[in-house]
C-alpha positions in Angstrom: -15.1 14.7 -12.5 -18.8 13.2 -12.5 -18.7 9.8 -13.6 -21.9 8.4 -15.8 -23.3 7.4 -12.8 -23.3 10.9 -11.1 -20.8 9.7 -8.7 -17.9 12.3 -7.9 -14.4 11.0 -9.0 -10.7 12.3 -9.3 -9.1 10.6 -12.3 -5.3 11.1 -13.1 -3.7 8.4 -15.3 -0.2 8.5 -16.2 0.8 5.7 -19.4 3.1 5.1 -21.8 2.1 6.7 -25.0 2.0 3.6 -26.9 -0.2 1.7 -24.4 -2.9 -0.1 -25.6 -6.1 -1.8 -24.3 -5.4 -4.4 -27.1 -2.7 -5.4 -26.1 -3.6 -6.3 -22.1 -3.1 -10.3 -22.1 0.7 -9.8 -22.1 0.3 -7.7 -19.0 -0.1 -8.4 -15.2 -2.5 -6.3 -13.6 -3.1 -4.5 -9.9 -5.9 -2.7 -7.9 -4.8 -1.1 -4.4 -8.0 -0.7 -2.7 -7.2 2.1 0.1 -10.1 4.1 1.7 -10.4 7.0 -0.6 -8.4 6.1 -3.4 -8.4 3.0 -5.9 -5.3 2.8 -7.9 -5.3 0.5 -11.2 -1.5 -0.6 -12.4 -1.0 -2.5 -15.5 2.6 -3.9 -15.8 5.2 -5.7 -18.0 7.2 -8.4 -15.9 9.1 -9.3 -18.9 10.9 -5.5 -19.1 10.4 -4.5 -15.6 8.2 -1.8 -16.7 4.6 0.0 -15.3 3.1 1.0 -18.3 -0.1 2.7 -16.5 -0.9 4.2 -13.3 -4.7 5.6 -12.7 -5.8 6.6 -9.8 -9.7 7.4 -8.7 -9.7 9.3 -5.3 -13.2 9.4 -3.5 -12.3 12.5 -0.9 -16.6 11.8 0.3 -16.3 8.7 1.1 -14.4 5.6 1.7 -13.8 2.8 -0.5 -13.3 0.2 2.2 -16.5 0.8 4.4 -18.9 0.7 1.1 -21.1 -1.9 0.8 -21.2 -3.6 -2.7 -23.9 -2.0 -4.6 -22.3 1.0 -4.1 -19.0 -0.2 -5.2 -20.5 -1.6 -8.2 -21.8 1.7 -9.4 -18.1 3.0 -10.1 -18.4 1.6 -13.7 -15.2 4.1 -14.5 -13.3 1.4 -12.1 -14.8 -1.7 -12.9 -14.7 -1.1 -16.9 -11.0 -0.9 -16.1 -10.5 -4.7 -15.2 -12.7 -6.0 -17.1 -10.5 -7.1 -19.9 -8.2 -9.8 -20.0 -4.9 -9.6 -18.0 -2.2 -12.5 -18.3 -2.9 -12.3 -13.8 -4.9 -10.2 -11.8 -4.0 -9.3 -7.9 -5.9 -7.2 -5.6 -4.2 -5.1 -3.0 -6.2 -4.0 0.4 -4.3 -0.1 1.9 -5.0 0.1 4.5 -4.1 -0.4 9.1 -6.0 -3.7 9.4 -3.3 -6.5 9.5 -0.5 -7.9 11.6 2.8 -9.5 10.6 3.3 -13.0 12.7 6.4 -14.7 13.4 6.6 -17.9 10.8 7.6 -20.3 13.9 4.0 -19.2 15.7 1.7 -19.1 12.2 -1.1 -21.8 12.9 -3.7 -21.2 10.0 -6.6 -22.2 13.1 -5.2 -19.7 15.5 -5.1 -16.8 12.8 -8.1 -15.1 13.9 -6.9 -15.3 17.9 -3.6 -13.4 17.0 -5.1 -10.8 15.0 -7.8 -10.1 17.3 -4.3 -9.9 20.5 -3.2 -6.9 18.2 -6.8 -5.4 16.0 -10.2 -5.2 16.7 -11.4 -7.0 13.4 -14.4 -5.8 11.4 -18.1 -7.3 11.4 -19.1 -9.2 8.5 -15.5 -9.8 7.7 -12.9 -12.4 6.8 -9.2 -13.2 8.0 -6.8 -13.5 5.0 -3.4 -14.4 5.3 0.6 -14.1 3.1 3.5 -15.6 3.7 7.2 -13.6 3.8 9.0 -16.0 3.1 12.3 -14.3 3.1 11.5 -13.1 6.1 10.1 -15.8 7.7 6.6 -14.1 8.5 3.3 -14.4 7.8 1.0 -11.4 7.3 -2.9 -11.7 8.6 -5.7 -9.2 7.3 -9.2 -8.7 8.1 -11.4 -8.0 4.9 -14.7 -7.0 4.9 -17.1 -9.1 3.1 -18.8 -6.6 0.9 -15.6 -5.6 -0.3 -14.5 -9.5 -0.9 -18.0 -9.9 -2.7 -16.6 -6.7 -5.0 -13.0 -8.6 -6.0 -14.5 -11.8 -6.5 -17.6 -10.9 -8.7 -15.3 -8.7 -10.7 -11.8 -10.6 -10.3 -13.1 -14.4 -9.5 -9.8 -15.9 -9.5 -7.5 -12.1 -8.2 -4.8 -13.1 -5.8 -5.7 -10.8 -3.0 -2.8 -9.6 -0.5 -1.9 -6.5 1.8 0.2 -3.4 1.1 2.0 -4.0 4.1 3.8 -7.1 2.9 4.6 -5.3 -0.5 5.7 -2.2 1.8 8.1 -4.2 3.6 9.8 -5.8 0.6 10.2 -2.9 -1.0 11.8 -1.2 1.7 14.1 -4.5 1.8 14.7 -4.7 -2.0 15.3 -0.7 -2.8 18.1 -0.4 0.5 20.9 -2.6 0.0 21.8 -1.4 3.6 19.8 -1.0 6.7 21.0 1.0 9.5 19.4 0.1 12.9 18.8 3.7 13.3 16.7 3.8 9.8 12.6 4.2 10.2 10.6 3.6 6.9 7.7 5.6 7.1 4.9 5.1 4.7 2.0 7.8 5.1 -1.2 6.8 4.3 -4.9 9.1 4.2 -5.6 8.0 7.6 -3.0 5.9 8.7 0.9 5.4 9.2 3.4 2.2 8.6 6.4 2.0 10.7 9.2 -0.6 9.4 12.4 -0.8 11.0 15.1 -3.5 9.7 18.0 -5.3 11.9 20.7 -7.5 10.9 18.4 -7.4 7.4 15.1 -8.6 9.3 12.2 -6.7 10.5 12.9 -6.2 14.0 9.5 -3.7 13.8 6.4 -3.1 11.9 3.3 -1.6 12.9 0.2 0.5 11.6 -1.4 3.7 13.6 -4.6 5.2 12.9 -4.1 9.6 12.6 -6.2 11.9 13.5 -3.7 15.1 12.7 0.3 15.4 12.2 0.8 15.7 15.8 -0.4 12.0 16.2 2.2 11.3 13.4 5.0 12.5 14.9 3.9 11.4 18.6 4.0 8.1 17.2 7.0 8.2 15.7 9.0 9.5 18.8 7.5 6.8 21.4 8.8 3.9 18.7 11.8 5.7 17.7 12.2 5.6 21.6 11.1 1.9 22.4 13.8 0.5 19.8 16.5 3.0 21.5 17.3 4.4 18.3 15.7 8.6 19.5 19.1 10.3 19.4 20.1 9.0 15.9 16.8 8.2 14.2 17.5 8.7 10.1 13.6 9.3 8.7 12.8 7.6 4.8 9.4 8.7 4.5 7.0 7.7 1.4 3.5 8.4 0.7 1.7 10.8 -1.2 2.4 14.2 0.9 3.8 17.1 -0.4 7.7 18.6 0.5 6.2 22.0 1.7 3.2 20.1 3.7 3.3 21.0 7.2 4.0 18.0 8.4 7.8 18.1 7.2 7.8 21.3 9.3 7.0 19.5 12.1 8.7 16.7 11.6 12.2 19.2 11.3 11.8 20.2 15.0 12.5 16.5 16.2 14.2 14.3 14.0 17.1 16.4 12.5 18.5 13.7 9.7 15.5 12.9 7.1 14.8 12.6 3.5 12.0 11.4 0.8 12.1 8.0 -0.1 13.3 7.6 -3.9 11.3 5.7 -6.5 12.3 1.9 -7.4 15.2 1.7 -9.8 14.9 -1.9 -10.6 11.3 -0.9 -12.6 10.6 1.9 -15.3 8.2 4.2 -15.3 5.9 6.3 -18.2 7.5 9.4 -19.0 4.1 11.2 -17.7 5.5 10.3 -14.3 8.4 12.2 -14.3 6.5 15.4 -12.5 5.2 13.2 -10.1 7.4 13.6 -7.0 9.1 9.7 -6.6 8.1 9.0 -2.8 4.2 9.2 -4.5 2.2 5.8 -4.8 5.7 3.7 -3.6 3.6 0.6 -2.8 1.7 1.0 -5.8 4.8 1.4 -8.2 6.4 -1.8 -6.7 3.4 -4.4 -7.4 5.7 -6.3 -9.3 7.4 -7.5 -6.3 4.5 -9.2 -5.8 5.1 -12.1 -6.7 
C-alpha cells in the first residue's frame, strides 16, 4: 500500500477482535526491527496471550541501513507506539551479534570480542544481554541512526537482540535436545544456527545468504564440524513457504526434517490460524523476554 507519506508499505495485521487501542496500558509492547520488515506485537503477560501482530515489509529498502529522517517518515509505524504501553522493548533481526561465554564477559573488552568474530558498523554502538540461564552474554552492534530512531520514539525501550530470544525459545518450546538437533531460523538475508548439548548451547552462529545453496552449504560444513552429518534432525523456522525451493533442496541432504511448531505456552488471535506456525517464531515469543 502507499502510506500518507508516499512511501511503499506491506501491511498485514492479525488481532484479536476485541482489541482495543484504549485499552494499551495493561499491555507490554514489541518492535523487531529486521532489514525489510518491522513487526509491532502488543501482548498480555497476565494470560499469556499476543493479542496483535502487524507487520510492515519494505521489499526497496532496508530498515536497518536508513538513516533517521527516513525512518521518521513511516508515520504508519511510528503512530503505532506512540501510545502508552505498561513496557516497551525493542528488538534488532538481524547477523550482527555474538554470544560470549559469561566466565570471559568484561563490559571494557566487549567491543574487542565482537570485532574477533564481526566487522562492526560505522557510526555504531556495542550493546550487550545477559543469558543468564545459560551463562552467556550476547553483544550487538547498533547503528546510531537507528538508536537515534528507538530513543526519540521509545526514550526509556529496553532494546535486545533476536538471537537471545531465538535461543530461549528454542530451549523453552523442546523439553528435549538431541545432540543431533539443528535449529534453524531463516531470516531475509541471513541464517541462525543453534545447536543444544547436555541442555546448553554447545553452538550458535549467524551467516549472511546470498541464495539457498549458501544455506544449505552452511548448514552441512556445521552439521559436519559438530560430527552430527549422518544423523542431523533439521527444526527450521522463519517465514519461508513448505513448497519454497529451498525444502527441495534441503531433501537431497538431510533426510529427517520438519517445521518448527508455534509456542504452546502463549495464545494467539484467531486471525493467525492460516498463518503457517514456523512464521514470525521470534516475534510470537517476545514474551520470553523478560
Amino acid at each position: 500500500m502507499q502510506t500518507e507519506n508516499n512511501l511503499l508499505l506491506d501491511i498485514k495485521h492479525y488481532a484479536d477482535s476485541d482489541y482495543s487501542a484504549e485499552s494499551n496500558f495493561r499491555y507490554k509492547y514489541f518492535l523487531v526491527i529486521a532489514p525489510q520488515q518491522m513487526i509491532s506485537v502488543v501482548a498480555d503477560e497476565q494470560i499469556n496471550r499476543i493479542v496483535s501482530l502487524k507487520t510492515y515489509t519494505n521489499k526497496s529498502a532496508s530498515f536497518l541501513d536508513m538513516d533517521y529522517n527516513d525512518l521518521k517518515l513511516y508515520t504508519e509505524i511510528t503512530n503505532d507506539f506512540l501510545p502508552v504501553y505498561k513496557s516497551k522493548t525493542v528488538i534488532i533481526a538481524d547477523d550482527s551479534s555474538i554470544m560470549v561465554p559469561d566466565a570471559l564477559n568484561n563490559v571494557s573488552e566487549l567491543e574487542t570480542y565482537y570485532k574477533i568474530n564481526r566487522k562492526p558498523f560505522n557510526n555504531a554502538q556495542f550493546l550487550y544481554h545477559r543469558l543468564d540461564f545459560q551463562h552467556m552474554v550476547n553483544v550487538f552492534n547498533i547503528r546510531n541512526e537507528i538508536l537515534k530512531f528507538v530513543r526519540f520514539n521509545m526514550p526509556t525501550a529496553d532494546i535486545m537482540h533476536h538471537s537471545l530470544l531465538f535461543i530461549k525459545a528454542c530451549h523453552y518450546l523442546n523439553s528435549t535436545h538431541a545432540d543431533e538437533n539443528l535449529y534453524l531460523n531463516i531470516n531475509a538475508d541471513s541464517i541462525d544456527l543453534l545447536q543444544f548439548k547436555d541442555g546448553q548451547v554447545n553452538f550458535f552462529n549467524s551467516f549472511k545468504f546470498d541464495n539457498h545453496t549458501d544455506i544449505v552449504y552452511y548448514i552441512l560444513a556445521v552439521a559436519e564440524q559438530l560430527g552430527i552429518t549422518n544423523n542431523l534432525q533439521l527444526t527450521i523456522y522463519g517465514n519461508v513457504e513448505s513448497h519454497d525451493s529451498l525444502f527441495a533442496l534441503l531433501g537431497k541432504y538431510c533426510k529427517n526434517m520438519h517445521l518448527g511448531k508455534r509456542n504452546t505456552r502463549f495464545t494467539y488471535p484467531i486471525a493467525l490460524e492460516n498463518v503457517p506456525e514456523h512464521f514470525y517464531f521470534t516475534a510470537l515469543n517476545v514474551l520470553l523476554c523478560e
